[in-house]
C-alpha positions in Angstrom: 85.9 194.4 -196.3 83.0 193.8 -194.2 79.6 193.1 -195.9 76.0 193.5 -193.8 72.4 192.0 -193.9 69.9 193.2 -191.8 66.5 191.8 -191.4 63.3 194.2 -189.8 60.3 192.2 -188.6 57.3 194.5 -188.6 53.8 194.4 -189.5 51.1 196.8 -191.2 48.1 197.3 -189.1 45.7 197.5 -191.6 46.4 196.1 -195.5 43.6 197.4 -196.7 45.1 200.8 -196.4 48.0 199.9 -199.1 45.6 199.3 -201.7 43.8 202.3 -200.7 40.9 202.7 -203.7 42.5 200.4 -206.2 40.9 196.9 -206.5 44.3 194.8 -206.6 43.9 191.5 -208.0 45.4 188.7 -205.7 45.7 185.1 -206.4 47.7 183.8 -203.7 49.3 185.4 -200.7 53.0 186.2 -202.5 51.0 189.2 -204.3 50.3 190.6 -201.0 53.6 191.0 -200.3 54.5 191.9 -203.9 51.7 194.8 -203.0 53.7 195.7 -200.1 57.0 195.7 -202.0 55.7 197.9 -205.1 54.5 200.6 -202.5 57.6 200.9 -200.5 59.3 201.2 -203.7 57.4 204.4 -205.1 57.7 205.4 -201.5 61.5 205.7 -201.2 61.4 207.1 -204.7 59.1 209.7 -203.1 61.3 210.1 -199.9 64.9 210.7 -201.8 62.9 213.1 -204.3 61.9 215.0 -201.4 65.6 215.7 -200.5 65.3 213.4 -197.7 64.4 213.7 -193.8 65.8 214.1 -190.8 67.3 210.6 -190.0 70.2 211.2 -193.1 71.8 213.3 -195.4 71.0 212.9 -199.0 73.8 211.2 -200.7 74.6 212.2 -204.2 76.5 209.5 -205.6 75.8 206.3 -206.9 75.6 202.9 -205.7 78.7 201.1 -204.7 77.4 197.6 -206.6 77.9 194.2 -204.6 75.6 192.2 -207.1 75.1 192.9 -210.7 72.2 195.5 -211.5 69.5 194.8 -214.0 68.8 197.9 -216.1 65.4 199.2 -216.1 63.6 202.0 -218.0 63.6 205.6 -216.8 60.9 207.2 -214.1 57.8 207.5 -216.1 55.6 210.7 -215.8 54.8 211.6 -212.0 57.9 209.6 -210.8 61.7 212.0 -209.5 63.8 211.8 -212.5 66.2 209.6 -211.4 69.4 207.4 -213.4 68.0 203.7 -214.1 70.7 202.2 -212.1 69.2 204.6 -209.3 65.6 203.9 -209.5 66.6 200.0 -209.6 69.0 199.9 -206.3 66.0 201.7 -204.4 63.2 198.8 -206.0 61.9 196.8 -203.0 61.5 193.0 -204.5 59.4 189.8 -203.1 60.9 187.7 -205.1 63.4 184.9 -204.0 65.5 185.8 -206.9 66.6 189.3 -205.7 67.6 188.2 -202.0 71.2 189.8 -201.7 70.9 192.2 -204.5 67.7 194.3 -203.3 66.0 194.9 -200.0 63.1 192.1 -200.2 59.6 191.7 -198.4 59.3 188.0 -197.6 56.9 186.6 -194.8 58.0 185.7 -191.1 55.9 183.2 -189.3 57.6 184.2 -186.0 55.4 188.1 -186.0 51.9 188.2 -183.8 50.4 191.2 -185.6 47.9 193.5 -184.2 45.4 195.7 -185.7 42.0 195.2 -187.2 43.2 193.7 -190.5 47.2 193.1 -189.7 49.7 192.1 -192.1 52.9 190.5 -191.1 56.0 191.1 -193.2 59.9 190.6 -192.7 62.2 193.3 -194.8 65.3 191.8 -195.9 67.9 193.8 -196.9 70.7 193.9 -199.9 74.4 193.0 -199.2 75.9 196.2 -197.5 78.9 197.7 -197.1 79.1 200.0 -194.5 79.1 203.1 -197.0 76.9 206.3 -197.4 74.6 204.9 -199.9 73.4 201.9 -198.1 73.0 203.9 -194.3 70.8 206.3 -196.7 68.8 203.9 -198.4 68.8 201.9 -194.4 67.4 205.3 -193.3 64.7 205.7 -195.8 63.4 202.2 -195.9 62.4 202.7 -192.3 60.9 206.1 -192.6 58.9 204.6 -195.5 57.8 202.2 -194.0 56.6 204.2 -190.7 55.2 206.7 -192.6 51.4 206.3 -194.4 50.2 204.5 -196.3 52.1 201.5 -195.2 52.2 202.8 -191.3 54.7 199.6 -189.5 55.1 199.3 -186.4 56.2 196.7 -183.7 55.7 194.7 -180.6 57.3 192.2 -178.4 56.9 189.3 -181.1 59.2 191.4 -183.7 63.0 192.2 -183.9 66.0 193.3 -186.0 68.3 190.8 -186.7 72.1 191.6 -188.5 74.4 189.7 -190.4 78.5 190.2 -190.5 79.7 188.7 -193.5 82.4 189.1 -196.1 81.2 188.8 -199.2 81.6 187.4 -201.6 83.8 185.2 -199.6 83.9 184.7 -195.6 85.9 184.5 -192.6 88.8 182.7 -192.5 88.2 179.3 -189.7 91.0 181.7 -187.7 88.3 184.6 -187.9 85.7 182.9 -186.4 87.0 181.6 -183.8 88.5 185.2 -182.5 84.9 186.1 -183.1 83.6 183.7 -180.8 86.0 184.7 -178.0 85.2 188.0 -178.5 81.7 187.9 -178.4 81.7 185.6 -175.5 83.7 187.8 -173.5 81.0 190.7 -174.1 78.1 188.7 -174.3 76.5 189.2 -170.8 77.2 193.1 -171.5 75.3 192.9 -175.1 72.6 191.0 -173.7 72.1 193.9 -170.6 72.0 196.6 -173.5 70.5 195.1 -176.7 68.6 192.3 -175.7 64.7 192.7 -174.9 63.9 190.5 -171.6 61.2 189.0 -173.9 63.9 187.8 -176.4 65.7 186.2 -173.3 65.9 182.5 -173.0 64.4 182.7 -176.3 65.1 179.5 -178.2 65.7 181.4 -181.5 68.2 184.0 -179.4 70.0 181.8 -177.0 73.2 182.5 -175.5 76.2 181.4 -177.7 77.7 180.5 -173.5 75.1 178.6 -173.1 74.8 176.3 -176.3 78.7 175.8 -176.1 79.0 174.5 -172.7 75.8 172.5 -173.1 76.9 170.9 -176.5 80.7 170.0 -174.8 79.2 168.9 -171.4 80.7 171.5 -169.5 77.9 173.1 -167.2 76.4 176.6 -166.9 79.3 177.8 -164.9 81.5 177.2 -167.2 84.4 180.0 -167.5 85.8 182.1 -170.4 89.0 180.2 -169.9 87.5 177.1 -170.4 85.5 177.9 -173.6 88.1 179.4 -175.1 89.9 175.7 -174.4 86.8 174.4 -175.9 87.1 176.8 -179.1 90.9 176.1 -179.4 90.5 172.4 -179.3 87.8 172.6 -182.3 90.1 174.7 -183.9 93.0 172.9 -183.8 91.1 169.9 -185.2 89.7 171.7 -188.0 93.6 172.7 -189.1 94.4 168.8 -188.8 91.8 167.9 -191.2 93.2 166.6 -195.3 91.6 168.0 -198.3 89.5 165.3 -198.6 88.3 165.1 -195.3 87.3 169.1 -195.6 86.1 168.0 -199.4 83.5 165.5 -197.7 82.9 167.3 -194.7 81.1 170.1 -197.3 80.0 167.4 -199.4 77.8 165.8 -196.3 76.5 162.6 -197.5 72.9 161.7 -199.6 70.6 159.0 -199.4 66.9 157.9 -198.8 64.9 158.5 -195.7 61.1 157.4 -195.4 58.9 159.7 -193.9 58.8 157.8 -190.6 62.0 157.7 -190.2 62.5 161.7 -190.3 59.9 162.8 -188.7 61.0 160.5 -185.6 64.6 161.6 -186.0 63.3 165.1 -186.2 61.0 164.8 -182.9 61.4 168.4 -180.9 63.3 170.3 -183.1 62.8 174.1 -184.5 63.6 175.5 -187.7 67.4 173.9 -187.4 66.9 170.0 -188.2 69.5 167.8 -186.5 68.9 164.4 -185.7 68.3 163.1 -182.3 69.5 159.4 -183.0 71.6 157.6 -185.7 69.8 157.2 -188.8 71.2 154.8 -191.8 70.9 156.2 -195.5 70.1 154.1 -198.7 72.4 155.0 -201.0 71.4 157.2 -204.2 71.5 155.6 -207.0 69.0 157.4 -209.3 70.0 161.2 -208.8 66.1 162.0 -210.2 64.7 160.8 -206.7 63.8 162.9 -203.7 67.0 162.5 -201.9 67.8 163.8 -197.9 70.8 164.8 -197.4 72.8 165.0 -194.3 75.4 167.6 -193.7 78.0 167.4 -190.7 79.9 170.4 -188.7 83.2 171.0 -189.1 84.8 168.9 -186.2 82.1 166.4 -186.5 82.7 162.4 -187.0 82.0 162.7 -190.8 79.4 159.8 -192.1 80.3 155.9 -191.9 80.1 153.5 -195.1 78.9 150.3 -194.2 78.9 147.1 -196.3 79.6 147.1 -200.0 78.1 151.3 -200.0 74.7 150.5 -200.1 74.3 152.6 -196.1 75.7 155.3 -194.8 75.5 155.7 -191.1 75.0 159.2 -189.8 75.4 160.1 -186.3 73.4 161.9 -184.1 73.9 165.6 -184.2 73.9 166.2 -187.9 72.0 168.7 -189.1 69.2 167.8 -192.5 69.1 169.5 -195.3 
């Protein structure tokens, strides 16, 4: 029942060597990465024609299909001979549009390429199962993507990051909270075998001990016993909560911001925007307006009316959408 996403940070060395002869036209810097895309395509095409390589066993069967599949015409002349369905599941996209249902190349402002004309690129995956197909097409993505005339590689700036889900639903509240305790137990082990010392202390890869005793108080010495209490706690407030508390909650609440007012709410924060103080929304009246909306965590104080619901107070904490 378990769905995966995996995403591979790499960059190319040298983008000139994609295009190789061709003059490409580009107009902005999407196409480069639609460039990319289109080449690791006809490359895995190229890789499962060739009866594979060492790092799998060519699978034979078909697809199992988490997201609907668009048909598409059959390989023309030059190309394997391969079903539509097939030659579509194995297309590399860099559109927005095909995150989920096909492996993407989108950009990652986080890579420090090298090289003498480096080109920085993210590979997101399709939802997974963990079946045959998808460790195949897993397999070949990298080896096409090591292998000329793309040629990725790595350094200490890039990383794999992988996503448990359960699509197209998700853990139950019950789920994730066994998660927690599980991966809190194991955490210091994980972090001795997986984690690179450069992604240490890294404030996109902190410790999940670490955020949970800082965000209840509790210290950095702060036992498994007493996190777990912690996790309970939330837990048991979460099951408390009515239908229309869980219906606003998820609903988080709208109104108007000036700039001023965000960008000093914002002050010192990454890619995750919560505010630092308490911030009070006009209300939206005209839907058509640029609105900001503000959307608490389950267990949060959810957002305050005041006066005849022309403000809503939001706490700090929240995050911004």
């Amino acid at each position: 029942q378990l769905s995966i996403g995996l995403e591979l940070e790499c960059f190319l060395p040298d983008l000139g060597a994609v295009a190789g002869d061709r003059l490409v036209p580009v107009e902005k810097r999407q196409d480069l990465y639609g460039l990319v895309a289109q080449t690791l395509s006809q490359r895995l095409l190229e890789v499962d024609s060739a009866g594979g390589h060492r790092c799998r066993a060519r699978a034979h069967s078909p697809a199992p299909a988490l997201a609907s599949s668009r048909t598409v015409a059959p390989a023309g002349a030059g190309q394997p001979a391969h079903p539509s369905d097939w030659v579509e599941e194995r297309r590399v996209s860099a559109e927005a549009d095909d995150w989920g249902r096909l492996w993407t190349a989108t950009q990652d402002g986080s890579i420090q390429p090298e090289g003498a004309n480096p080109f920085p690129v993210e590979l997101v995956s399709k939802r997974m199962r963990f079946e045959e197909f998808d460790v195949t097409l897993f397999c070949d993505v990298v080896h096409a993507l090591r292998s000329p005339p793309l040629r990725a590689t790595t350094n200490e700036s890039t990383g794999l990051h992988v996503h448990l889900g359960r699509y197209p639903n998700f853990f139950s509240v019950e789920e994730v909270a066994a998660i927690l305790k599980a991966y809190l137990r194991f955490e210091p082990v994980i972090n001795q075998l997986l984690l690179p010392v450069t992604r240490q202390k890294n404030r996109f890869c902190r410790d999940l001990r670490e955020t949970l005793a800082r965000a209840k108080g509790l210290g950095d010495t702060a036992s498994d016993e007493t996190l777990f209490a912690h996790i309970d706690e939330v837990l048991k407030t979460i099951r408390a909560l009515t239908p229309k508390d869980r219906a606003a909650l998820v609903e988080g609440c709208r109104g108007h911001l000036s700039k001023g007012e965000l960008v000093s709410a914002l002050l010192g924060e990454g890619t995750l925007w919560r505010n630092k103080v308490s911030l009070e929304l006009a209300a939206v009246e005209e839907p058509a307006l640029p609105r900001t909306s503000a959307a608490t965590f389950p267990g949060s104080p959810s957002c305050e009316e005041l006066g005849p619901q022309s403000f809503r107070k939001v706490p700090p904490g929240m995050v911004l959408k």
